[in-house]
KOLDREN-188640 format. One line per field, with one value per residue (C-alpha): x, y, z; residue in three letters. Coordinates in Angstrom, 2 decimals, m for minus. Layout:
# residues N
east X;...
north Y;...
up Z;...
res Ala;...
//
This chain:
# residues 122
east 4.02;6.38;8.30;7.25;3.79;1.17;m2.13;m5.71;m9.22;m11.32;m14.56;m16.25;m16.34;m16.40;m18.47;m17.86;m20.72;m19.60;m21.79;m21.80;m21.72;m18.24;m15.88;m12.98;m14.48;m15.44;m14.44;m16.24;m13.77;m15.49;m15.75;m11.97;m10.50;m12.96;m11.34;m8.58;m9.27;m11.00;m7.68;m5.77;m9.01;m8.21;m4.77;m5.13;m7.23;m5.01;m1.81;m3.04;m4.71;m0.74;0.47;m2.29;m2.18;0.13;2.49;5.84;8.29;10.05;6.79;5.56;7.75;7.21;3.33;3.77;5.71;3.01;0.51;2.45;3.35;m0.49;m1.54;2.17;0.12;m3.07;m1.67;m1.07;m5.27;m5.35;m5.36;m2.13;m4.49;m5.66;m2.06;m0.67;m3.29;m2.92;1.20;0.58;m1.59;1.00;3.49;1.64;1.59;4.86;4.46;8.12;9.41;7.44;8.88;11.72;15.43;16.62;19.11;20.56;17.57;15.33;17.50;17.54;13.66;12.92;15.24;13.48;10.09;10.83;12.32;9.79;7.25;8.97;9.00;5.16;4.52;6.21
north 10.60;9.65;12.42;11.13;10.60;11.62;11.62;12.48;12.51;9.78;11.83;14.01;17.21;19.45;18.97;21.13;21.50;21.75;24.36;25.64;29.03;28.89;30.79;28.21;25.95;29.41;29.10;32.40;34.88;37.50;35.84;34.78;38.46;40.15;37.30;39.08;42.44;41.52;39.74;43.57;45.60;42.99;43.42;47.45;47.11;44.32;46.11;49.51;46.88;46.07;48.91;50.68;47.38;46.51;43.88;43.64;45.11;41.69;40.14;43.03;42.36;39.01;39.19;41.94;39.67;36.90;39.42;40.53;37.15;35.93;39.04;38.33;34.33;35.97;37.29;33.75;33.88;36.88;36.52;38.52;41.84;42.02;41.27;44.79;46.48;44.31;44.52;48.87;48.66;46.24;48.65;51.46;49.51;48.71;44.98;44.18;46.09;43.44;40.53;39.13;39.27;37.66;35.53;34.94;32.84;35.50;37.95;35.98;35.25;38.99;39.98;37.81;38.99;42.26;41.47;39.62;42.07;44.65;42.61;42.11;45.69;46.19
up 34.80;31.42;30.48;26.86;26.90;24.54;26.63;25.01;26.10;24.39;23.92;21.43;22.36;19.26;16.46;12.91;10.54;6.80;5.10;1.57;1.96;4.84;4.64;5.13;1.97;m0.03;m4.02;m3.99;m5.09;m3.37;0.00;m0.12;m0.83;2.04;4.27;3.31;4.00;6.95;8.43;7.52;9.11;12.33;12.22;12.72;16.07;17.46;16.94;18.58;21.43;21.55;21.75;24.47;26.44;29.42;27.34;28.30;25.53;25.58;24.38;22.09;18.88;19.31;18.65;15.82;14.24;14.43;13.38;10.21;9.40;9.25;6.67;4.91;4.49;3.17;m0.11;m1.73;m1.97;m3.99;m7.73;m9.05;m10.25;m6.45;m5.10;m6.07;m3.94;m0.90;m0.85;m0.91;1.97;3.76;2.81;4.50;7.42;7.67;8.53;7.24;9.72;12.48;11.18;14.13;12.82;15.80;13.79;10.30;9.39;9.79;8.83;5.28;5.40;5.92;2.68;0.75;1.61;1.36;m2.55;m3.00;m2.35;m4.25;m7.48;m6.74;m7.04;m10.42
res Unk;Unk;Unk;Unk;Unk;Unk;Unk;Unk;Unk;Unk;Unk;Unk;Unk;Unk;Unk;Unk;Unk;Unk;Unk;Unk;Unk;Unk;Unk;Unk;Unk;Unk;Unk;Unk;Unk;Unk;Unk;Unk;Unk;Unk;Unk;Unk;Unk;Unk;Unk;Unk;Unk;Unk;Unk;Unk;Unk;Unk;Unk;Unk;Unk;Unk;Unk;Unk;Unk;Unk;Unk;Unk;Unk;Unk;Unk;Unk;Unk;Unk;Unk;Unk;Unk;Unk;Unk;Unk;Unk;Unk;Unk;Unk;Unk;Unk;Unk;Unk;Unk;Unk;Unk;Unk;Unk;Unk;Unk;Unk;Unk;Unk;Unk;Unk;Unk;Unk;Unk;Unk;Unk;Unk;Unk;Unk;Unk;Unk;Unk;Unk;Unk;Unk;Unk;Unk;Unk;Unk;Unk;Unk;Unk;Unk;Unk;Unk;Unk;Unk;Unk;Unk;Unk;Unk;Unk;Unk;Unk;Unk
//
């Protein structure tokens, strides 16, 4: 076995339909912003899921912080009217205080967010 080698399997095995009305090729408006509240309704049973299930505390920050990150993503969907609501109820949640600031990188990333976020609310 190469320590650098890229191996594949040279056969089919997934095919993806393309239909008008998916959610992943949605212009609908409508569609795209209950994708988005859909994501923050999921969010809510995974992270008690987290917290009832038998995850080690070493591994617990590190998927809240994947979680939060994923709804942080959503917002860039929502036109800037909708935005306002969607930041309060990521407020309410607390999700900045997920993110990892495990280094100065992070650290840096999770100022500007939270800036960010602020100056969205305004």
């Amino acid at each position: 076995m190469l320590a650098n080698s890229i191996e594949y399997v040279d056969e089919i095995l997934y095919y993806y339909v393309k239909r008008a009305d998916s959610i992943t090729q949605t212009t609908n408006y409508a569609k795209i912003k209950q994708n988005v509240y859909d994501a923050l309704y999921h969010f809510d049973t995974l992270c008690n899921f987290v917290e009832t299930a038998n995850i080690s505390n070493t591994n617990k920050p590190i998927i809240l912080s994947h979680f939060a990150n994923s709804l942080l993503s959503k917002i860039s969907v929502l036109h800037i009217k909708d935005r306002k609501k969607y930041i309060n109820e990521l407020y309410k949640r607390e999700i900045t205080d997920m993110l990892l600031v495990n280094s100065t990188k992070r650290k840096l990333k999770v100022l500007f967010i939270k800036v960010k976020l602020w100056y969205n609310t305004l």
